[in-house]
C-alpha angles and dihedrals in degrees: 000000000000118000116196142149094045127129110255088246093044089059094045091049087034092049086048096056114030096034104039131064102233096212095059084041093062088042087055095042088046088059098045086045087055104041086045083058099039083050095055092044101052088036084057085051089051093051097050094043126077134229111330100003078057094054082049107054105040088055093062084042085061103036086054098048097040088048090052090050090053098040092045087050087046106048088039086056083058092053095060122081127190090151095232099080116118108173149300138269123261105217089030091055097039091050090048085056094048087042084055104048097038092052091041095055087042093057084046096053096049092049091050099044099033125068138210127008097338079062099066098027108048086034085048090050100048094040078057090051100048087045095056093040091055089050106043088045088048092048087048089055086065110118108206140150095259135004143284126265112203126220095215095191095051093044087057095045083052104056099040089047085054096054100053100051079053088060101051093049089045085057099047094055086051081067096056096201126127101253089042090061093050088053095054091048085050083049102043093042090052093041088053092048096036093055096044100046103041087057095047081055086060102059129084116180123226109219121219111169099211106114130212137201115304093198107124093027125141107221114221094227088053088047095048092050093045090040095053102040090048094038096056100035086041088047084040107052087047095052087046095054095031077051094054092035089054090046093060091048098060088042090059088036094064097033085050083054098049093044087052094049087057103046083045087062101051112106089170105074135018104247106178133152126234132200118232085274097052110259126139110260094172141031126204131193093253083050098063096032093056087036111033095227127124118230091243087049095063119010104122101031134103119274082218088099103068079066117092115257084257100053093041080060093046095059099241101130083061094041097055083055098046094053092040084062099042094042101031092241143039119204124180138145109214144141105287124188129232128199101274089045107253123124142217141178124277141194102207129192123185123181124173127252123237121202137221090259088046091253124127101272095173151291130287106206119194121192129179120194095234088165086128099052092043087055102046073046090058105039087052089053088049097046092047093043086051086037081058094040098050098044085045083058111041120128079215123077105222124182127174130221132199125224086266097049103249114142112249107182134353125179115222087258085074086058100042083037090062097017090245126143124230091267094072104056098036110160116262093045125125131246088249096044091051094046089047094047088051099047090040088056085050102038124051094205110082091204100044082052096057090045089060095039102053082042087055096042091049088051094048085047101054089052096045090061093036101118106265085009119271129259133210149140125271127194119216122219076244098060099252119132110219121192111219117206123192123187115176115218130218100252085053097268120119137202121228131191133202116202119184096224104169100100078054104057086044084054091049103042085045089051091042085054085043105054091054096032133068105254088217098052121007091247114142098266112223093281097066080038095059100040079047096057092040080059095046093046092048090053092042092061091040102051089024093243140143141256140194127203119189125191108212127210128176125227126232091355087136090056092052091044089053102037091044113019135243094290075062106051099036082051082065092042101057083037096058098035082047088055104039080051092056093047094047113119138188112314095012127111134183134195143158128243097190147277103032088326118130130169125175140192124230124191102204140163095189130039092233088071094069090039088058086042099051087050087058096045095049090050090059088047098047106037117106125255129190122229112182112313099341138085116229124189118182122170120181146204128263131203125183133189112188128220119272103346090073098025143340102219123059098242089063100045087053091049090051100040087056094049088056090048097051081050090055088039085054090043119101090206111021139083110173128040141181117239107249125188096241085068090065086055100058090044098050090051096053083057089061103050096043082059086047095051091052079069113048094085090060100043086052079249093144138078146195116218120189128221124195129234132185152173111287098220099040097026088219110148121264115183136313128251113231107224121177125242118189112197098202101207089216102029102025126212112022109209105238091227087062098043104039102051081051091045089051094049092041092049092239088117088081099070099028088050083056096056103057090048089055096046093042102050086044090050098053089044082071092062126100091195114067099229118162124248121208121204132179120241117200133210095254093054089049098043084060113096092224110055100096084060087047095056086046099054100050098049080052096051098040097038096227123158107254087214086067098054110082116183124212123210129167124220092255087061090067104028103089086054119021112167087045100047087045093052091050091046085050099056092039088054084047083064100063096260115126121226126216126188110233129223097358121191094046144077102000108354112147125159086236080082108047078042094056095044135040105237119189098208142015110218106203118230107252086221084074092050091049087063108031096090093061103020124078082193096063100043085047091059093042084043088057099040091051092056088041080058091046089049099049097042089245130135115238115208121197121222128200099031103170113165145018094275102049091056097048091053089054086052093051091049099049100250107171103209138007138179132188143124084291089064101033141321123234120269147158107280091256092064099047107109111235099014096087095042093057090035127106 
C-alpha cells in the first residue's frame, strides 16, 4: 500500500490517527513524559554533587533518559499499525538502545560540565542526535514484507525539530529553578514526540508478500510486555531514588539555610569561607562587623589583604594556608587590618574543607577580635614585669610570707642585705628554716646556731603579731644597721622588709655635727655658740657667776686671700681654730660664726682669768704658718662684753662684744677692747642715721655738686665730675666719706646711687656743650645683676649721649669678684660709656687689673699731688704712671691740684687732665661758671 498527494501536516496528523492505536500512543507519551522528568531530576542532582557522587549520578541520568527514549520509540512502534509488521530485529534494536543511552549520557554531560551558551547548544545538538539514531536504528531493526519509502523532507523537519526542542530543554535545566525544570521535562518530552512522530510521518512502507525467516526476531507482544515491565520498574526505581535524593536534599538544604543563618548572625566571630586560593568565597555579619567590608566589597578577593604590607611580603597569608592544609588546622593570634586601616588583634583559626569526592575543596577561616583581652594581657605582663623589676631593684630587701609561714616571694636585696645565697631563702621555706639556715651558715656550733635562731625567731614574732607589725634596728656581726619592717596581713601573712640603714645614720649623725659645727674647721658654728651661751647664762644666774664673751676678727685675711689664694686663707683658718682649740681650758669655749669671724665663751670668777684667756687666744692669732713656700702671719682684733656688767641676755653680750671688737679693728695700737657703754651709743647713732638715710631721696634731702675738670695744656674744659652732698635737716652737712660707707653697708646706696645717675644724666641733657660727666659707681652698685639695664635705661630715658657718661670705679670695687666685675664693666663700655679707674696708686692697684680690662682713663690719687711739691718719691710715682698712661694709649687725669706749682709739674710731665680747688670747687650746677651760660 502506496500513500501519496497529501499536505506534510495532514500525513503526520493522518499517520497519528489512522495508523496508531491512540491508547498504546499516550502510554508512550506517559513514559517519555516520565523518563524526560526522571532525566532532569537526577541531571539537577549531578549538578549539584561533586567527583564521583556526580559520575554517578549523571549515569543514571543518562541510562534513564536514554531507556525512556527507547522505550517510548519502541511502545509507540506498537502503536502503530500498518498490518503487515512481523517483528524486530534483535542487534539493530539492542544497539539502538546502547546508541540511546550513550548519546544521551553524552548531551547530559556536556550540559553538566560546560557553561553558558556551548552548553545548550552543543548539549541540545547531541540529545537530538541521539534522539533521531535511536529512532532511525530502531526503525532498521523493523522486520516487515517489503521496504520503507522516506519522506526526506519530513525526516529532516523531524530531526531538527527534534533538536531544537533538545536545546531548549538543555537550556532549561542550565537555569536550575523549579519552573525551569518543569519547562525542560515539557522540552525534552516534546522533542522526543515531535521527532518520533513527524518521521514517522515521513515513511510509507512498499509491500512485497514474500516472507522471510523469522529466526532472530524480536515479536511485538513479547517486546510490549518486556518494554512496559522494564520501562516502569526502570522509571520507577529512578523517581524513587531521585525522590529520596531530592528529599535529602531539601532536608540539607534547609539545614545548610538555618546553619547559615546562623553563621550570618554571628557578630562575634568572623566566620568566611575561602576557595582553595585563597579567595573569599563567603561573608558573614561578624565578618563585616570585625572588617568593615560589605559582602559584596570582598567576596572574591584574597584574604591576603587583612595581613599588614610586610607580612604579606613575607608569604604568610600563603603560608597559613599552606600549613592549615598539611597539618589539618592553623591557629595564630596577630595584628590584622580592617578597611579603614586600623588593626586589632585577632585569634585566627583556619581548617581545611573536604569535599564530597574527597578532594580540597577550600578553607573556613574563623577570627575573633580579642584586642581587649590581649590589652588587659598585656597590661598584666607589664605590670608583673615592672612588679619584677621593681622588687629586683629595691633598695629594700621584701620578702612574704603565707599564714603558715612559708615564704611566698623575696627580691635579691633581702640576700646582699644579709650576705646569703639563693639557697638560703628558696621559696616554700619556713620563717624558722630560713632563720636556722642563716645563723648555721654564720655559727659553727650547731647548738649555739639553733639558740640564736629560735632568740631571733621569738623577737620577729612578737613584733609580727604585734597590732599594725613592729618595726626596729638590727645590728649585723658585720656593723650594718638593718631596719626591719614588719606589716600583718589580713589572711594572717605578713610582709616584711629589710632596709640597710648604716650610711643613714653616718649622714645623720654627720648632719646632725654639721649642723652645730663649722664644716672648715670642726669648730662649734653660731648655732652651738649660741645654745652654749643660753646654757652658760642660765648657770651663770643660777650659781652668780660671770661670763665673757669675745668677737673675733682676723686681721689682713683678705690680703692673704688675694696675694695667695683661698687654698691659702682657709689653710689659717683650720691652723688657728686648730690652735685656739689646743690652749681651751675648763669653762672656755670657742666657735666660729663664719668668714674670719670668731667669738668665744669664758666662765671666770676673777678678771685675771679672761685676761689669761685672751693672752692665750692672741698668741694663737699672731703667731707665724707656713703655707708652701711662704710665710703668713695674721693676727687678728678682739672685742669682749662681759655677763652681767655689760648685759644680761646673749644677744646683747654678742652686740656688744662686736661693737668692742670694730673699736680695736679701728684702733692703730690695740687689739683688744672692753665693751663700754659709749660704744652703744655710737652705734646706735649710726642706725639712725643709716634709716634716716633710706629717706633722703624722698625728703629732696639730697644734692649733686659738680667739679670741673679740664686739659692740662689748653686748660678747655673737659667734663665735670658728679660728687654727692646730703643736707641733714637736723645735723647738716654729712661729710660723704661718713654716709656713704654707711649707705654702702645698709644697702641705701642702690637707689641713691640711682638717683644720681638719673639726675646727673637729666642735667647734662640739658647741655648744649658736650661736656663729659663723671660719676662713681660703687661695689654695691656693681655687685647688683641689673645695673647694666639701669644704666641703659636711663641713657634711654634722659637721651643723653652714652659717649658723655663716664663711670668711675676704684680697684677695691672689682677686687672680691673679678670675672664677674670685668664682664659687667665690659657690657656697660659696649654700650658707649666710658670707664675710668678711680684713685690709682693707692689700696689694690696692680697693673693685672688696667691689663685685663680696657680702661679709658687713670684718675690719679690727690694724696700724690699733695706731695708732689716737696717728695721725690711722689713726682717719681706721677712721673711712672704717667708713662704707664703714654704706653697704654690711656688719659691720665690728676685729682687734688691745689696750687700753681702743682699744675705746672703736671705740665712739665704730660699729664693730660687734672681737677682740684685750683681749677674749680664743687658746687651745685647753677653756680658753675660757664655751665649756665652754655646751658640750655
Amino acid at each position: 500500500m502506496r500513500l501519496f498527494g497529501r499536505p506534510a501536516m495532514f500525513k503526520i496528523l493522518s499517520c497519528l490517527v489512522v495508523e496508531h492505536d491512540l491508547r498504546l500512543v499516550a502510554l508512550a507519551a506517559m513514559i517519555c513524559a516520565l523518563s524526560s522528568y526522571g532525566a532532569v531530576t537526577l541531571l539537577q542532582r549531578a549538578r549539584i554533587s561533586k567527583g564521583r557522587p556526580r559520575a554517578i549520578w549523571l549515569a543514571a541520568a543518562g541510562i534513564a533518559s536514554g531507556f525512556g527514549i527507547w522505550a517510548t520509540h519502541f511502545i509507540a512502534m506498537l502503536a502503530y499499525d500498518p498490518g503487515v509488521v512481523l517483528g524486530y530485529h534483535t542487534s539493530l534494536t539492542t544497539l539502538s538502545l546502547v546508541v540511546a543511552i550513550l548519546l544521551t549520557t553524552s548531551a547530559l554531560a556536556i550540559a553538566t560540565y560546560a557553561k553558558g551558551r556551548p552548553a545548550w547548544l552543543l548539549g541540545g545538538l547531541v540529545l537530538g542526535a541521539g534522539v533521531g539514531c535511536m529512532h532511525f536504528l530502531g526503525m532498521a531493526a523493523l522486520e516487515l514484507p517489503g521496504f520503507i519509502r522516506w519522506d526526506t523532507t519530513l525526516v529532516v523537519t523531524s530531526i531538527l525539530a527534534g533538536v531544537l526542542f533538545d536545546m531548549v530543554a538543555i537550556f532549561a535545566i542550565n537555569r536550575g529553578v523549579s519552573k525551569a525544570q518543569l519547562a525542560a521535562t515539557v522540552a525534552m518530552t516534546l522533542g522526543i514526540v515531535v521527532l518520533h512522530f513527524t518521521a514517522m510521518g515521513a515513511v510509507t512502507i512498499e509491500v512485497e508478500f514474500a516472507t522471510g525467516s523469522q529466526e532472530g526476531m524480536i515479536q511485538p507482544h513479547f517486546l510490549a510486555f518486556v518494554l512496559a515491565g522494564t520501562a516502569f520498574f526502570l522509571l520507577s526505581a529512578v523517581l524513587i531514588a531521585a525522590g529520596f535524593a531530592r528529599h535529602a536534599e531539601i532536608l540539607a538544604v534547609a539545614s545548610e539555610k538555618e546553619f547559615s543563618r546562623f553563621v550570618g548572625s554571628v557578630k562575634d566571630y568572623a566566620i568566611y569561607m575561602l576557595d582553595v586560593d585563597g579567595r573569599v568565597a563567603s561573608w558573614n555579619a561578624g565578618a563585616e562587623a570585625n572588617k568593615g567590608y560589605a559582602a559584596e566589597e570582598i567576596v572574591g578577593k584574597n584574604f591576603a589583604c587583612f595581613y599588614s604590607a610586610r607580612d604579606q611580603a613575607a608569604g604568610l597569608p600563603g603560608l597559613a594556608l599552606r600549613i592549615a592544609f598539611e597539618a589539618g588546622k592553623y591557629e595564630t593570634e596577630g595584628w590584622r587590618y580592617r578597611k579603614d586601616g586600623t588593626r586589632f588583634w585577632a585569634h585566627v583559626v583556619i581548617d581545611p574543607i573536604i569535599g564530597e569526592d574527597g578532594g580540597h575543596a577550600g578553607f573556613i577561616k574563623i577570627a575573633k577580635d580579642i584586642t581587649k583581652r590581649k590589652e588587659d594581657a598585656d597590661r598584666i605582663a607589664e605590670v608583673s614585669k615592672n612588679l619584677d623589676i621593681a622588687l629586683e631593684n629595691m633598695t629594700q630587701g621584701i620578702c612574704l610570707f603565707d599564714h603558715a609561714d612559708r615564704l611566698l616571694v623575696s627580691n635579691r636585696r633581702c640576700l646582699e642585705i644579709f650576705e646569703l645565697p639563693e639557697s638560703l631563702a628558696g621559696k616554700g621555706l619556713t620563717f624558722r628554716e630560713v632563720l636556722d639556715r642563716m645563723f648555721a651558715r654564720t655559727c659553727s656550733d650547731l647548738g649555739v646556731a639553733a639558740a640564736k635562731a629560735e632568740e631571733a625567731y621569738r623577737k620577729h614574732r612578737l613584733d609580727i603579731a604585734a597590732k599594725g607589725g613592729g618595726d626596729f634596728v638590727e645590728k649585723l656581726s658585720n656593723g650594718r644597721s638593718i631596719l626591719v619592717k614588719h606589716r600583718t596581713l589580713p589572711d594572717g601573712g605578713w610582709v616584711s622588709t629589710y632596709e640597710d640603714i648604716t650610711e643613714r645614720l653616718d649622714s645623720e649623725e654627720q648632719i646632725s655635727f654639721l649642723a652645730r659645727h663649722d664644716s672648715l674647721t670642726g669648730l662649734p658654728n653660731r648655732l652651738q655658740f649660741n645654745s652654749h651661751l643660753d646654757e652658760e647664762l642660765d648657770a651663770a644666774a643660777w650659781f652668780s657667776r660671770k661670763v665673757a664673751v669675745v668677737g673675733i676678727d682676723l686681721d689682713k685675711f683678705k690680703e692673704v686671700n688675694d696675694l695667695h689664694g683661698h687654698a691659702a686663707g682657709d689653710f689659717v683658718l683650720v691652723t688657728i681654730a686648730q690652735r685656739m682649740k689646743e690652749h681651751l681650758q675648763e669653762g672656755e669655749f670657742v666657735a666660729r660664726f663664719g668668714g674670719d669671724e670668731f667669738a668665744a665663751v669664758k666662765r671666770f670668777e676673777d678678771l685675771s682669768e679672761v685676761h689669761d684667756f685672751l693672752r692665750r687666744i692672741e698668741k694663737c692669732l699672731h703667731e707665724e704658718m707656713r703655707f708652701g713656700d711662704f710665710e703668713l702671719k695674721s693676727g687678728g682684733s678682739m672685742g669682749v662684753a662681759i655677763y652681767p656688767q655689760d648685759a644680761e641676755t646673749a644677744d646683747t653680750l654678742i652686740n656688744n662684744a662686736d661693737l668692742a671688737m670694730y673699736r680695736a679693728k679701728a684702733a692703730l695700737n690695740q687689739t683688744i677692747c672692753f665693751y663700754e657703754v659709749s660704744m652703744d651709743e655710737a652705734a646706735r647713732g649710726r642706725r639712725a642715721l643709716a634709716n634716716d638715710l633710706w629717706e633722703a631721696v624722698e625728703k629732696k634731702q639730697l644734692a649733686l655738686h659738680y667739679q670741673v675738670q679740664k686739659s692740662v695744656t689748653t686748660g678747655d674744659v673737659i667734663g665735670y665730675e658728679v660728687l654727692l652732698r646730703w643736707n641733714h635737716p637736723e645735723r647738716g652737712m654729712v661729710p660723704p666719706n661718713e654716709f656713704i660707707p654707711l649707705a654702702e653697708e645698709c644697702g641705701a646706696i642702690l637707689p641713691i646711687g640711682e638717683w644720681v645717675l638719673r639726675e646727673a644724666c637729666r642735667e647734662a641733657a640739658t647741655w648744649d656743650a658736650e661736656y663729659k660727666i663723671a660719676v662713681n659707681l660703687s661695689p654695691v652698685q656693681l655687685a647688683n645683676g641689673d645695673v647694666v639695664s639701669l644704666v641703659h635705661t636711663i641713657l634711654v630715658e634722659t637721651g643723653l649721649d652714652p659717649k658723655r657718661l663716664e663711670l668711675e670705679i676704684t680697684e677695691s670695687t672689682i677686687i672680691d669678684d673679678k670675672e664677674r666685675a670685668l664682664l659687667t664693666l665690659r657690657e656697660i663700655k659696649a654700650l658707649g660709656v666710658t670707664i675710668a679707674i678711680d684713685d690709682f696708686g693707692t689700696g689694690y692697684s696692680s697693673l693685672e687689673t688696667l691689663r685685663s680690662f680696657p680702661f679709658d682713663k687713670i684718675k690719679l690719687d690727690k694724696s700724690f699731688m699733695s706731695e708732689v711739691e716737696g717728695s721725690p718719691q711722689a713726682k717719681a710715682i706721677i712721673r711712672a704712671i704717667l708713662a704707664l698712661g703714654q704706653s697704654l694709649h690711656v688719659p691720665v687725669l690728676a685729682e687734688g691740684v691745689e696750687t700753681q706749682k702743682q699744675l705746672d709739674i703736671l705740665q712739665a710731665e704730660g699729664c693730660d687732665e687734672a681737677q682740684g680747688y685750683l681749677l674749680g670747687r664743687p658746687a651745685p650746677i647753677g653756680s658753675v661758671i660757664g655751665v649756665r651760660t652754655e646751658a640750655a
